[in-house]
Every structure is written in C-alpha cells, then in structure tokens.
C-alpha positions in Angstrom: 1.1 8.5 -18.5 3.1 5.7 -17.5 4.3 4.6 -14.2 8.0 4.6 -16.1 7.3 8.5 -16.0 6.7 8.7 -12.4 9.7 6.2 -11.5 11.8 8.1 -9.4 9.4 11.1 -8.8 9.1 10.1 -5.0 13.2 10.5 -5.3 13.7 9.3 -1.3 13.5 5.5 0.8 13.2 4.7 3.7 13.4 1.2 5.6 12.4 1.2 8.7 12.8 -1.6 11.9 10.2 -1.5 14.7 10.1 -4.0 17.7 7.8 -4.2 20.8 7.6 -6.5 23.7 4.3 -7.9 22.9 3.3 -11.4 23.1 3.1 -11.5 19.0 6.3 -9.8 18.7 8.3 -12.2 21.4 6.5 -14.9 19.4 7.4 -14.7 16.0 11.2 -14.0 17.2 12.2 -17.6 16.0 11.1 -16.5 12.3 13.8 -15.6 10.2 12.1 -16.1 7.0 10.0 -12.8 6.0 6.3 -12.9 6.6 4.4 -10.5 4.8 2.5 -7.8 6.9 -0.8 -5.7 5.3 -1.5 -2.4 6.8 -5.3 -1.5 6.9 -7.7 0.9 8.3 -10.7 -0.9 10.3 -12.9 1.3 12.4 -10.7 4.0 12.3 -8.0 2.2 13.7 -4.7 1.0 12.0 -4.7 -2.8 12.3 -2.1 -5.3 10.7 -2.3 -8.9 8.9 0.7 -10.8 9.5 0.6 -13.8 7.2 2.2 -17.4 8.1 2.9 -20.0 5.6 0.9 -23.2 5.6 4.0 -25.3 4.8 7.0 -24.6 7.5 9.8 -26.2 9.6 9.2 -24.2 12.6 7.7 -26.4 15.1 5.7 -24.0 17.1 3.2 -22.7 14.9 0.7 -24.6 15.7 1.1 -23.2 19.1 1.1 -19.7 17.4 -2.4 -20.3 15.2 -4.2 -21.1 18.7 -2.5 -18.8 20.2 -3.5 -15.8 18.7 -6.8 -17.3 17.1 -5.3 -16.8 13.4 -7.6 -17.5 10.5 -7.2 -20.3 8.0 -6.2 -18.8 4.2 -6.1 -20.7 1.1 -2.0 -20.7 1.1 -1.7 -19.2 4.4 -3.0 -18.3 8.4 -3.0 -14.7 9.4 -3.1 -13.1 12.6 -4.4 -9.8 13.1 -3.2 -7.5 15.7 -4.1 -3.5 16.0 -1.1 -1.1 16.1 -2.7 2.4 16.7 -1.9 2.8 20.5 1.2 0.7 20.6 4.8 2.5 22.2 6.7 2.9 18.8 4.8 1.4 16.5 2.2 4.4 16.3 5.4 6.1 14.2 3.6 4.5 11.2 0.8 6.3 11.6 2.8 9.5 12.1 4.8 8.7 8.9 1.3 7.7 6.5 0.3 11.3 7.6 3.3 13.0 5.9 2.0 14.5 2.1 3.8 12.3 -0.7 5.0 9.2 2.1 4.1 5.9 0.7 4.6 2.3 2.2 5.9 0.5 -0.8 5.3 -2.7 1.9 5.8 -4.1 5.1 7.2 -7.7 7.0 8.2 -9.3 9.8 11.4 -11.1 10.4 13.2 -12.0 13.5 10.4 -10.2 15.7 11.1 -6.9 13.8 8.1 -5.2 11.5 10.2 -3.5 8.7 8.3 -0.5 6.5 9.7 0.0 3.3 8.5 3.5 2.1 9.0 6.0 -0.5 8.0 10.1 -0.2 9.3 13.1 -2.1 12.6 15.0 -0.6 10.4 18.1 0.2 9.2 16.7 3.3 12.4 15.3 4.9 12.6 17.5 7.7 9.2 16.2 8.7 10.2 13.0 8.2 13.4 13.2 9.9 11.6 14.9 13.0 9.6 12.3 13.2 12.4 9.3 13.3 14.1 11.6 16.0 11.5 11.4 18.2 11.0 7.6 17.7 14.8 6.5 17.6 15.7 6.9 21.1 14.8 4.2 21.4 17.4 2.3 19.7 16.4 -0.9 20.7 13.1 -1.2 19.4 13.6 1.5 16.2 15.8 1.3 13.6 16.6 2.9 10.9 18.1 0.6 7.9 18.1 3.3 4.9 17.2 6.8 4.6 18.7 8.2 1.1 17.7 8.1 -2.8 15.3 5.6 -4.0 15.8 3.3 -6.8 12.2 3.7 -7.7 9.0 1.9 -8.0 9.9 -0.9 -10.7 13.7 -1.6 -9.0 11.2 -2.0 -5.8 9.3 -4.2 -8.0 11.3 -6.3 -9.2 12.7 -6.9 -5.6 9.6 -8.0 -4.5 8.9 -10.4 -6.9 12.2 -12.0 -6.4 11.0 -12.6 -2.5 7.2 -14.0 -3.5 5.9 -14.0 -7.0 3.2 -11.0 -7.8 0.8 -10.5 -10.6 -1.8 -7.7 -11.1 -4.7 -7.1 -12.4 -6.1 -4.0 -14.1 -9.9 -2.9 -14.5 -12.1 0.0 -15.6 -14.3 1.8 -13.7 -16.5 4.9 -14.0 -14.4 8.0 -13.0 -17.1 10.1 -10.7 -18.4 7.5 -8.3 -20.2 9.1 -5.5 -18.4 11.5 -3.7 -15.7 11.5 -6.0 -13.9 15.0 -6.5 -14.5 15.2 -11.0 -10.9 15.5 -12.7 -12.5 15.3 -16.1 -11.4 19.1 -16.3 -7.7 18.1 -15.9 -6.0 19.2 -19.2 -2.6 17.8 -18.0 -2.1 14.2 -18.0 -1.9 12.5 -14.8 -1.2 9.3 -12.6 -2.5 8.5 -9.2 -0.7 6.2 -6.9 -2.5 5.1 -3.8 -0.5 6.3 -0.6 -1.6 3.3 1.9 -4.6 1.1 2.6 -5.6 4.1 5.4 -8.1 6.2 4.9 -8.8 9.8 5.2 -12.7 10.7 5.6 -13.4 7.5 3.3 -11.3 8.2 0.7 -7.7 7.0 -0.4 -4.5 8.9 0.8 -2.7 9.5 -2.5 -0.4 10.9 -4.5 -1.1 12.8 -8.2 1.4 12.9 -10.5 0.8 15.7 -13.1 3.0 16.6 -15.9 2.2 20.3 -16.1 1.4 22.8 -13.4 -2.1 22.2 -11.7 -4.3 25.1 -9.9 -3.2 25.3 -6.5 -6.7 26.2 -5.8 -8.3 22.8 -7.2 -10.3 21.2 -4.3 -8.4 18.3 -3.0 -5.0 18.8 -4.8 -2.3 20.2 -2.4 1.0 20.6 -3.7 4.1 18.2 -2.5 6.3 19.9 -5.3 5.2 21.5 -8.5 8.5 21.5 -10.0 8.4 17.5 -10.2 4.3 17.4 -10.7 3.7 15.9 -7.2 0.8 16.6 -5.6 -1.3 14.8 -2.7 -5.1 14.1 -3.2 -7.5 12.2 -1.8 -9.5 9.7 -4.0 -13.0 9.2 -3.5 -15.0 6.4 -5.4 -17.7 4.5 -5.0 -16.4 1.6 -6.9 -12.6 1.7 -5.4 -14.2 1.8 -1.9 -16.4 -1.8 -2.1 -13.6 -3.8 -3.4 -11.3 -2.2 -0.7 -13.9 -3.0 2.1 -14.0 -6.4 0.8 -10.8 -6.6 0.0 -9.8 -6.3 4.2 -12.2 -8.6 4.9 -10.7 -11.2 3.1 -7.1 -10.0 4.1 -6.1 -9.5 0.8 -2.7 -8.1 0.9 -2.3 -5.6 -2.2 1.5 -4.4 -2.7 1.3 -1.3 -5.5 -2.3 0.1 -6.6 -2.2 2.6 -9.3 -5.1 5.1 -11.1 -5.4 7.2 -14.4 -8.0 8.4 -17.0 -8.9 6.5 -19.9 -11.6 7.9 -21.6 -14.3 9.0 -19.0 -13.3 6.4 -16.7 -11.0 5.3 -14.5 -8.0 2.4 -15.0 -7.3 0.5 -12.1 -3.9 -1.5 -11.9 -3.4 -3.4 -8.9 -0.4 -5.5 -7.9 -1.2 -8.6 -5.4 0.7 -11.6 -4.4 -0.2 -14.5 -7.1 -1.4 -16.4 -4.3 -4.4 -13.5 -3.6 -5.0 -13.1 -7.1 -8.3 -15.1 -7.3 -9.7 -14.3 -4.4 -9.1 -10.5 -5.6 -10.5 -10.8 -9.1 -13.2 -12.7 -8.0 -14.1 -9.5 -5.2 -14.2 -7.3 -8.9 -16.4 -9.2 -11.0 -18.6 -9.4 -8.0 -19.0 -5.3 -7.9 -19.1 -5.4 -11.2 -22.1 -7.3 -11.4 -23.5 -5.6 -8.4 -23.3 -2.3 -10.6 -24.5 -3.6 -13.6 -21.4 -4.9 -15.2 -20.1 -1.1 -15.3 -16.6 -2.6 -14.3 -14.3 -3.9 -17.3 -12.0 -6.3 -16.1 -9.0 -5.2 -18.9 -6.2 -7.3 -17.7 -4.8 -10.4 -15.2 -1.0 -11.3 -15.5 1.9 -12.3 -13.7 4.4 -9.6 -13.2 7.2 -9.2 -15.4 8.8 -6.4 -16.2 7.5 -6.4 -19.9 4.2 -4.9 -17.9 6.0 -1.8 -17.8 5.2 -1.1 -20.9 1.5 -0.4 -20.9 1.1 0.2 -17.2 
C-alpha cells in the first residue's frame, strides 16, 4: 500500500489559531515570518520547540535567545516552552486524544501557534465539542478551516513550498519489544503516526487497512471500517530510541509513515532538509547499537516523484 491510497482517507482539516498572554507569546508578536513549532511528549508532559532562524532582520532576537535561554542549532535557536497546563492551549491535547486526529504540523506567526490537522469525519461532533468549548474565547482561539481536506501529498507539497523537506526511509525488524505482532494481518496496511505524544510508550496512530480487520484484534479500534481506518498504537523497540533521541536533539519530523515489507518494518520519515543529518545520523547510530539490524533504504529530497514508491 501506498500513501496515494490513503490520500484523502482522513477526508477532514482543520487549522487552528491559539494565542496566550505569556511572555513567549507577547515576544514573538513582531514575527510575521512562520517559525516552525515541534510538538513532543517529555515526561509525560506536552512541551513545544519553537525554532528561530539564525539569519534575520528582526532586531530583538538576540534579546529573545537570552531571554528564554534558547539553544544553539546547526541552522537555527529553539526555545522550548511546556503547554500542558496553559488556558487554551491544553485544546491540543484534547484534540491529539480524538481516534483518527492527526497534526499534519504546527507554527508560530504574529504571536499565534497555528495546528494544521487532519482526522476522519466520524469524529466531528467530538471535535466540534471540543472547539466549542475553547472558542469563547475568540480572542485567543480561532478557527481558520474546518471542512474537506485536500490530503496528505496537496499538504505536502505546501510544505515544501514554505521550507524545503526531504525524507528518509529505513528497515527495521517488525516485533521489537512490546510490539503488538501484525504478521497475521492478511489485509494490506499502512500506518501513519498520529503525533510525537505518546500513549503508554507507544505511538498514537492511525492503520489504514484495505479489507475489514477483527474488531477484536488487540490494539486496533475502529475509526471507520467502511474507509479501513482504524487507530492503534505502535510499539517498538527500534521506533522508540530514535524518537527519544530524536527530542533530544529537537529534531522536528513533519510526516512519519509505517508498513510491512517482508517480516519487517519500512520506516519513511519526512524532516526539514536542514534536520536531515542530524536525523540519519541518530539511525545509523541504533543501527549499530543493534547490530546493524536497521537498513537504511532511502535519503532524498522531496519531490513529488516520491509518491511513487512511498
């Protein structure tokens, strides 16, 4: 299965504008450019990477790197900040814990965090009660688009126009420790990371199947089995070192995709070009921590050619 075949599955977007009056907030207010955001679990708390650009006009960012202690990158500074208890802004954790709702990616602009997400039209009226109770407050959260998505390689494309991405795809065993086995599966499948959060160490995520699966399988609850969407939770050894590694290096990674080849897994991972080093150097090093059982299989910049054998 190709990602083309899951396009549209998640057949809803939204984009969402969230403000606070907090220091960070108030100071990035004078940046109109985008920054990219990362959203990551760290303790069991949701924590965001906002990411400033080495080279800008803006006067007062050296100010802002004192400031809020921001760490030096090879093409950028990044401030961390945690979200989980903040007025508003804890709506994103309400949101990653609807079945099927996926943050396609995040930014800041203008002291606004915008969420780009995608989730199936079976769980709208959870969404939408959700967004009720966070848009009375109209001055802090907006709503920009709620309607039909134009799927994962529009979103893309988009992306790639803003900042350029590559990817990089690897092989991996399929049952790592603690890793529910699929090998019984006789449908083919696709599994497409939810968020960088985490649900009892493994990855929030959503299957796409394309025939019915046993409602009964551990792990697999149905979104809707008329369009093979299901959520699961992925658990692997392998996935869960570069991840913790991954955060620790703020690696920002956009799209993150999993299916079968063989009896093992293939990884495809989409990362600004700018990461893609430091991210490829982070898998060779668990590869060789487990005895070279990770194939690196691919590294390329994105171009929409890719959609052929992703």
């Amino acid at each position: 299965m190709l990602v083309r075949d899951i396009d549209k599955k998640l057949d809803m977007r939204l984009v969402l504008k969230l403000r606070q009056n907090t220091d960070l907030f108030n100071a990035l207010l004078d940046f109109k450019t985008k920054l990219p955001v990362f959203i990551y679990s760290k303790d069991e708390e949701t924590w965001m990477s906002t990411y400033l650009p080495k080279k800008s006009d803006n006067p007062k960012i050296g100010i802002l790197l004192k400031r809020f202690n921001a760490l030096e990158l090879d093409d950028a500074f990044v401030i961390d900040s945690r979200i989980n208890n903040v007025k508003d802004l804890s709506v994103i954790d309400r949101l990653m814990e609807v079945p099927s709702f996926i943050v396609n990616r995040a930014d800041m602009n203008s002291g606004y965090l915008n969420i780009y997400a995608r989730f199936h039209s079976m769980r709208l009226d959870e969404v939408s009660q959700i967004l009720n109770e966070y848009t009375l407050d109209s001055e802090n959260a907006r709503i920009e688009w709620l309607g039909p998505s134009n799927g994962i390689m529009y979103i893309m494309d988009l992306i790639n126009k803003e900042y350029r991405v590559s990817l990089i795809t690897y092989l991996i065993p399929m049952n790592g420790e603690g890793d529910p086995n699929l090998s019984s599966l006789k449908s083919d499948y696709l599994i497409e990371v939810a968020n960088s959060l985490t649900k009892s160490g493994g990855f929030i995520s959503v299957l796409y199947s394309d025939s019915l699966l046993n409602a009964n399988m551990q792990g697999i609850t149905a979104v809707s089995e008329n369009d093979g969407v299901y959520l699961f939770s992925l658990h692997n050894q392998y996935l869960s070192e570069v991840r913790k590694r991954s955060n620790e290096k703020h690696i920002n990674r956009i799209r993150f995709f999993v299916k079968p080849f063989g009896d093992r897994y293939e990884v495809t991972v989409f990362i600004p070009s700018v990461n893609i080093y430091e991210y490829y150097s982070i898998v060779y090093d668990v590869a060789r921590k487990y005895q070279n059982t990770v194939t690196v299989k691919n590294i390329l910049p994105y171009s929409p050619e890719i959609w052929d054998f992703i």
